[in-house]
N, C-alpha and C positions, 0 to 999 in steps of 0.2 A: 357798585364800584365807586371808590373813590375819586373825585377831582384829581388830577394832578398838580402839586404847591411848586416843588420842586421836580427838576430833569436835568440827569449829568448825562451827555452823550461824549462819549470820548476820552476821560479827562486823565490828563498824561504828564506827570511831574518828573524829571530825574536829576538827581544829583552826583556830583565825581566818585565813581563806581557804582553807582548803586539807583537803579529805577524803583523809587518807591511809590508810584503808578502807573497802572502799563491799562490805557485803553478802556477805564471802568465807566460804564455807565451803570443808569437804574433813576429807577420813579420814589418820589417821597408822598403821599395824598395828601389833602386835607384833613388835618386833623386825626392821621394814621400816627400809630407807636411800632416806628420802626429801626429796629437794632441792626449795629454796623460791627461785625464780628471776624475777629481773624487773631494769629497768633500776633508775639511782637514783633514787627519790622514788618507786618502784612499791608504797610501804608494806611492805618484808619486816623492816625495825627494828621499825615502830611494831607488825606481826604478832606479831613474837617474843616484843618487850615485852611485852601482853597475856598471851600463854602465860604467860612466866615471873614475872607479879607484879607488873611494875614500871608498866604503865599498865593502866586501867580502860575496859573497852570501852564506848561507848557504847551499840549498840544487840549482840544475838546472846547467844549460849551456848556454852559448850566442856562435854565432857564425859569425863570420864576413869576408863578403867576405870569406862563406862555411866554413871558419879554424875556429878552437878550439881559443875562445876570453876571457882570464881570466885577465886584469889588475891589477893588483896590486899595481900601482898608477897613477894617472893622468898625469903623461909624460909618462908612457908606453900607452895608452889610447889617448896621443895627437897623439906621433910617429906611431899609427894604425890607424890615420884620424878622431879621434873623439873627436869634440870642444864642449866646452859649453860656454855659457853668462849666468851667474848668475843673479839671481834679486837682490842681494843687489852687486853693484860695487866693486872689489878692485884694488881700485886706490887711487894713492897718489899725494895727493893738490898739496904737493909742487914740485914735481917733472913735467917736460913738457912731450907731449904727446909720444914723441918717447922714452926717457925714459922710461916711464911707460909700453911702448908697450914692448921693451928690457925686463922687469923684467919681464914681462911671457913666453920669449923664449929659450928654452933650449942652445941654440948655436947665441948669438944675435950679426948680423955683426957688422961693426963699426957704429955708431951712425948717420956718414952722409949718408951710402947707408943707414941706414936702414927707415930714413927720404923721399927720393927719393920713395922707396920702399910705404913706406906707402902714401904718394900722389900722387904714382900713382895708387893703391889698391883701397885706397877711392875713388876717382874721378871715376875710370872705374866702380864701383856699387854703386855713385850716393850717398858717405858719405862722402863730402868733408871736411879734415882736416887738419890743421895746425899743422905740428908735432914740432913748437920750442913753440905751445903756454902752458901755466902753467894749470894743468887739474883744478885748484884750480876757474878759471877763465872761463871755461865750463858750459856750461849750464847742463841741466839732459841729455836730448836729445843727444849733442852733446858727452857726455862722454859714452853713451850705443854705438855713433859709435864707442870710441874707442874701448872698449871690443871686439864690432862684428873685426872690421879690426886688432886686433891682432889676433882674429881666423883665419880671412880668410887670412892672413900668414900664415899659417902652412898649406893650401892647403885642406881643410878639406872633408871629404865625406859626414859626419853624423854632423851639429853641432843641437846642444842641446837649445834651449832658453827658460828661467822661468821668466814667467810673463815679457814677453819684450815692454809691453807698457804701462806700469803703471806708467812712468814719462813721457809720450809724448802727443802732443797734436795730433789732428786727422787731422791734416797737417804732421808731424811729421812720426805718425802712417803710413798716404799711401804711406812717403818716403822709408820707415823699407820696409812695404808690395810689393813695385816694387825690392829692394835689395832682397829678399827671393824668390822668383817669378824668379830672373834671374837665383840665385844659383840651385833652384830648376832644371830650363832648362837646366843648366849647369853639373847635376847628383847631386849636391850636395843634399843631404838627411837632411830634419828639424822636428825634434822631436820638437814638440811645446807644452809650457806650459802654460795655460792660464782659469783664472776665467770669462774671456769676452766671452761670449757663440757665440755671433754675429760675432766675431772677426775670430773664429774657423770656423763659417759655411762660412765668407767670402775667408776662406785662405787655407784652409784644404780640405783635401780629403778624408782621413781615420780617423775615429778617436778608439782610444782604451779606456775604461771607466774602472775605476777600484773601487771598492764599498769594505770599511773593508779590505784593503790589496790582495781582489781577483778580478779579472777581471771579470767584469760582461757583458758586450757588445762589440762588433768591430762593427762600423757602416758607413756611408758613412754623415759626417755631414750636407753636403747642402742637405740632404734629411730630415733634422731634421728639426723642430722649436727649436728656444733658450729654449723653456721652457719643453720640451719633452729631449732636452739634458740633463737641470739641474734636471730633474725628473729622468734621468735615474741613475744622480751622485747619488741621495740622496733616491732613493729607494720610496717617496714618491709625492704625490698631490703635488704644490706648491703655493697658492695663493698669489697674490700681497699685496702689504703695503694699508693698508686701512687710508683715514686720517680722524683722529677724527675732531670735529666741534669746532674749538677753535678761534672766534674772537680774533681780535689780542686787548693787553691791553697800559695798559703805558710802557713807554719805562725803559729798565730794566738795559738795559746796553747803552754806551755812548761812542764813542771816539771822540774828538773839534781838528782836523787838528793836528795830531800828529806825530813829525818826532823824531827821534830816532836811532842814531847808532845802528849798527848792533855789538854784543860781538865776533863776530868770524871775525879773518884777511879772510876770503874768503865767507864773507854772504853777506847779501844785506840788507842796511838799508831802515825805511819806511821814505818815503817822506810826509808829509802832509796827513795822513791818518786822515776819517772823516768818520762815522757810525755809525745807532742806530740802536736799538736788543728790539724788544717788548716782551711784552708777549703771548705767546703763538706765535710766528713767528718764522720760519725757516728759517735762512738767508744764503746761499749756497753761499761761495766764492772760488773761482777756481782759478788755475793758477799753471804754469808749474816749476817745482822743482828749488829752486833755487832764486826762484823772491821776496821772503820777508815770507814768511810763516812761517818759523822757526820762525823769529823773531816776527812776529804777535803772535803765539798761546803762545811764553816766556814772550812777555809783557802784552796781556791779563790775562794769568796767573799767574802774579808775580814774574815770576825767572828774568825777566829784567826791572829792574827799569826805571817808566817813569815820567815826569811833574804830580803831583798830579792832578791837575787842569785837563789835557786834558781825563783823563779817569775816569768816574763818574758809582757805581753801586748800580741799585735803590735811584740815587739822590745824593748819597757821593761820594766826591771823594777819589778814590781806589789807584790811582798810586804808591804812597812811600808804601802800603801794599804787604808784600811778598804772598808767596802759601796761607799759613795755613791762614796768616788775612785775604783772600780773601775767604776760602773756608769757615770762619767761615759765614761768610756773603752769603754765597748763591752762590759764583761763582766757579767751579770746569772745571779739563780741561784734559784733554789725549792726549798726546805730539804724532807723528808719530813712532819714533823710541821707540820701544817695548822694546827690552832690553837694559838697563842701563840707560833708561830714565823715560820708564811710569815704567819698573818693574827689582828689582836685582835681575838680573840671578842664583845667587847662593842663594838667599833666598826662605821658601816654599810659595806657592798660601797666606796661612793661612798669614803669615809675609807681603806677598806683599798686602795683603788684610788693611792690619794693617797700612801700612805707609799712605795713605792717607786719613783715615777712622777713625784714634782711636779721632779724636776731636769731627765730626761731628756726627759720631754714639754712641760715648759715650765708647769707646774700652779700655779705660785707665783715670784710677783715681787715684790723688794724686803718682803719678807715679808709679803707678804698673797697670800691664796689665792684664783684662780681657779676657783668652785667651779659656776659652769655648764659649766666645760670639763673639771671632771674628773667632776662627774658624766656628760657626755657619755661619757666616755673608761670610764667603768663598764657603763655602756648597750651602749656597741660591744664589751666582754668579755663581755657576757649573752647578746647576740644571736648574735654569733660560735661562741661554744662551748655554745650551749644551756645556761646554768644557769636551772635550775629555781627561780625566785625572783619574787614580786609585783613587786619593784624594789630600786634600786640602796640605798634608805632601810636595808632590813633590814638588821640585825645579822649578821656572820659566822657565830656563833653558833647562827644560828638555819636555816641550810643544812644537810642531810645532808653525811656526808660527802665523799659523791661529786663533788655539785653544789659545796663549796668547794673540793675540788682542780679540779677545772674550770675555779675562778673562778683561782686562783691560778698556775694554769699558763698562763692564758690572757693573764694579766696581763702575766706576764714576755715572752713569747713577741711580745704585742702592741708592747714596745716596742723592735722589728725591730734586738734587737741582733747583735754582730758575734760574741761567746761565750753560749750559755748552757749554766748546770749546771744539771739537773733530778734529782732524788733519788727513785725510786717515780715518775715519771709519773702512772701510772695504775691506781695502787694503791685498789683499791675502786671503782673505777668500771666502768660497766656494761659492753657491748661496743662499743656506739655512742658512748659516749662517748670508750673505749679507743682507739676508731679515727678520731676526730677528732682527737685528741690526738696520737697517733700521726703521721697527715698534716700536722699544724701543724709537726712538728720538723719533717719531710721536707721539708716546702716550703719552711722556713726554712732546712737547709742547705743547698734547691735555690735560694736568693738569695745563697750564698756564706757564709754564718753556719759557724761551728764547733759541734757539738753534741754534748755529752760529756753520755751519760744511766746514770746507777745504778741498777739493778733488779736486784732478785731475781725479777723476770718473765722467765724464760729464754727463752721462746717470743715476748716482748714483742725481747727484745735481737735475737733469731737475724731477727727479720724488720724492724726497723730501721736495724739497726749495718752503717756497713763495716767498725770495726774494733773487735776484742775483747779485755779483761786480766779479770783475776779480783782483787781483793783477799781475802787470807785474811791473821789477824793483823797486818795493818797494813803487809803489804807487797803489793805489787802485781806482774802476772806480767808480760812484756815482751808488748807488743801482738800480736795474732796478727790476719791477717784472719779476717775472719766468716765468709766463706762456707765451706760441707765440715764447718763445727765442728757438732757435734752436743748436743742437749741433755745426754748422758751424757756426754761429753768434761768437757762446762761444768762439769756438778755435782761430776767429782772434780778441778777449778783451783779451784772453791768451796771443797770441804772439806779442800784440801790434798794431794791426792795427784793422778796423772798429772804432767802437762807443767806442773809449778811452778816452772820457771828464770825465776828474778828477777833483777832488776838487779845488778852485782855493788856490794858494799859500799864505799863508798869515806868516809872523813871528811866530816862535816856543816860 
C-alpha cells in the first residue's frame, strides 16, 4: 500500500446553473500514476483547478502530506510541491527556453546557473534541451519538455498533466512514458489527464472516473478494456463508427505542387504540396504540431492566399477566393484553435452559429438578420452533437473545451457541404463525443462529401481514413491507402523517417 500524498474529502464547486463538483473524494499515494477520467463537463478542470490554486472549493477539504491543503493560488500550491502541465502551453515564441523556464519561477537564479540547471534536469530524465534555443523554433514535442523541466525544477511530489500527448508522436509519447515511470520510482505522484483510454491502461494504476461532476468509480485500469473504461465515463453502451458504403466519385478537391509561405515569423511553409480529395473519400493526413498544418487548413480554407491555378474545387480554380467565396462553393473548414479562431469567445453559440452559416443557410437577407432561424439552426447543433450548454444565449467562452469543439465541428458539418477540412476533430473530447464526431464525417462522406481530416490522433485517422499522407516540415508524403498502415509506420512519416517519398519538386 501506498502512503497517502494527497486526500480530497468532500470537494464541492458550483457555478450559475451548473455543479461542476458534487461531493468527490479519493486518495492520490506516493509516488502512484493515477488517471482522472470522465467525459466533457465531468468537472476533471474544475477538480484540478481546485488542487492546483486557481479555484476555491466551495464545500470539502484536501489534505497533503496529512496537513490542512487550501491554496489560494498557484505559487502557494507550487511552494507545497504541486506542479501542473497544462494542454494548451504558455510559452513565449520569442523568448529562448531558459527564459521562458525563469518566467514560471518564483525566485529565478541568474540565467546562466539556471541554463546549467536545466541541462542537467533534462538529460538525467531523458528531455534533452537547449536552453539558449528560441521556443518559437520548437517543435510541439519539444516545447511540452519544456513545461515538464520547469516543473521538475521546483522539486515536485504531485505534478498534474492534461492531455500530455495530444501533440506527440508514439516515439515521442514512450519518451514522456519512461520520464513519468522514473518520477513515479522516484515518489513523485502523477495525476494523469487523458482521452486515450489505451494510454491510461498502459501507464496507470488507479484510476478515478468522474460522471456529471460526481465520482462514479475508483478502478484498477489495466484491469479494464478501453471500452468498458469509456462506458464507465459516459454511463452508456458505446458502439464503434460504422462506415456507410460510399464508392469514391470524381475528384472534388485538387491541390498541383503547391508551395506557399507560411503568414506567421515562427510557422512552417508548404513545400510542393500535391493531392486529390474524391468524393465520398476520407483522406486522413497526420503529422506532429508545428510541420505545416496550420498553414494547410488557412490555405485550403481561404484565409491564405494561394496561386489560383494550383488549387482547383470541383474543377475551378479556388485559390484568389477567400472563406465565404469558398464556402459558397461547397468548401467549408474548422481551424484547430477553437477560441478566437473557429469561434468569438465573447459572442453567443446563436452569433457564433451565425458567422459562418448566414450565406449558406440563408441566415441573412438584404442585410438584416434572421435571428429565429439561426437561433433555430444553433439549437439543431446542441441537440445533434450533445453540447453541454443551458442554451444557444451562452457565450463560446463559457463552454469547456470539449463541448465548443462539438459545437464547432458540428456547425460546419451541419451545413451538408460538398468539401470539409477539419484540423484535431476531436482533440479533448471525451469518447462519446469522439465517436459522434467521428460518425458525422462518415456519414457525410457516405452522402458523397470529400473529407480531408488533420490529426495527430493516429488511432483516430487509422479507423476513419481511406486514404493516408503525413506532413513533416511543410511537405507532404504522396497518399498511401489506409488500410495495413500501422500506428508505428505513421509515427516515423510523422517524424520523418521511413516511407517519406514526396512529390517530386517542380517550380511554383
Amino acid at each position: 500500500m501506498r502512503a497517502p500524498l494527497l486526500r480530497l474529502d468532500g470537494l464541492t464547486k458550483a457555478y450559475p446553473g451548473v455543479v461542476a463538483n458534487d461531493d468527490v473524494s479519493f486518495e492520490i499515494g506516493e509516488g502512484q500514476m493515477h488517471a482522472l477520467l470522465g467525459e466533457n463537463g465531468a468537472g476533471k478542470s474544475t477538480l484540478v483547478k481546485m488542487i492546483y490554486g486557481l479555484v476555491k472549493p466551495d464545500k470539502g477539504r484536501m489534505h497533503l502530506h496529512g496537513k490542512p491543503f487550501a491554496p489560494a493560488k498557484p505559487s502557494e500550491a507550487r511552494r507545497n510541491g504541486v506542479a501542473m502541465v497544462f494542454q494548451h502551453f504558455s510559452l513565449f515564441d520569442a523568448l529562448d527556453v531558459a527564459e521562458n523556464v525563469a518566467l514560471g519561477m518564483e525566485n529565478p537564479p541568474p540565467l546562466r546557473d539556471l541554463a546549467q540547471r536545466i541541462r542537467d534536469v533534462s538529460e538525467e530524465y531523458g528531455l534533452p534541451l537547449d536552453p539558449a534555443r528560441l521556443v518559437g523554433e520548437l517543435s510541439a514535442g519539444e516545447r511540452q519538455r519544456v513545461e515538464i523541466v520547469r516543473c521538475l525544477l521546483q522539486d515536485p511530489k504531485l505534478l498534474i498533466m492534461d492531455e500530455p500527448t495530444s501533440v506527440l508522436t508514439p516515439q515521442e509519447v514512450d519518451i514522456l512514458f519512461l520520464t513519468l515511470r522514473k518520477l513515479s520510482a522516484e515518489g513523485t505522484a502523477i495525476l494523469y489527464i487523458s482521452h486515450k483510454l489505451e494510454e491510461i491502461r498502459a501507464l496507470c494504476d488507479e484510476a478515478t472516473i468522474l460522471r456529471g461532476g460526481r465520482k462514479v468509480a475508483t478502478c484498477d485500469p489495466r484491469e479494464k478494456s478501453a471500452r468498458e473504461l469509456a462506458e464507465l465515463m459516459v454511463g452508456q453502451v458505446l458502439t464503434p463508427p460504422e462506415r456507410p458504403a460510399k464508392p469514391k466519385g470524381d475528384v472534388v478537391l485538387q491541390v498541383d505542387n503547391l508551395s506557399l509561405a507560411s503568414n506567421n515569423p515562427f510557422g512552417t511553409s508548404l513545400k510542393n504540396v500535391s493531392f486529390t480529395l474524391r468524393k465520398g473519400e476520407v483522406l486522413g493526413i497526420a503529422g506532429v504540431a508545428g510541420n505545416g498544418q496550420d498553414e494547410l487548413l488557412l490555405m485550403l480554407s481561404g484565409e491564405l492566399p494561394a496561386p489560383s491555378v494550383r488549387v482547383q474545387l470541383k474543377g475551378k480554380p479556388v485559390g484568389h477566393l477567400g472563406p465565404n467565396g469558398r464556402r459558397l462553393l461547397g468548401l467549408v473548414a474548422a481551424p484547430e484553435e477553437r477560441l478566437g479562431h473557429a469561434a468569438a469567445p465573447d459572442m453567443s453559440l446563436t452569433a457564433n452559429a451565425l458567422l459562418s452559416a448566414s450565406r449558406r443557410k440563408g441566415l441573412a437577407k438584404h442585410g438584416f438578420i434572421d435571428w429565429r432561424k439561426t437561433e433555430s439552426f444553433a439549437r439543431d447543433i446542441i441537440a445533434r452533437f450533445d453540447v453541454r450548454t443551458p442554451g444557444p444565449h451562452v457565450l463560446a467562452r463559457a463552454l469547456s473545451g470539449g463541448n465548443l469543439q462539438k459545437f464547432v465541428i458540428g456547425r460546419e458539418i451541419e451545413l451538408d457541404p460538398d468539401v470539409i477540412i477539419v484540423n484535431q476533430p476531436t482533440w479533448g473530447v471525451d469518447a462519446a463525443a469522439a465517436a459522434t464526431i467521428r460518425q458525422a464525417l462518415l456519414d457525410l462522406a457516405g452522402k458523397g462529401a470529400g473529407v480531408l481530416v488533420i490529426s495527430q490522433d493516429l488511432d483516430e485517422l487509422l479507423e476513419i481514413s481511406d486514404s493516408f499522407a503525413a506532413l513533416n516540415e511543410g511537405r507532404l508524403t504522396d497518399t498511401r491507402p489506409a488500410k495495413g498502415l500501422s500506428v508505428e509506420d505513421i509515427g516515423l512519416m510523422m517524424g520523418g523517417a521511413g516511407d517519406m517519398h514526396v512529390a517530386h519538386e517542380a517550380s511554383a
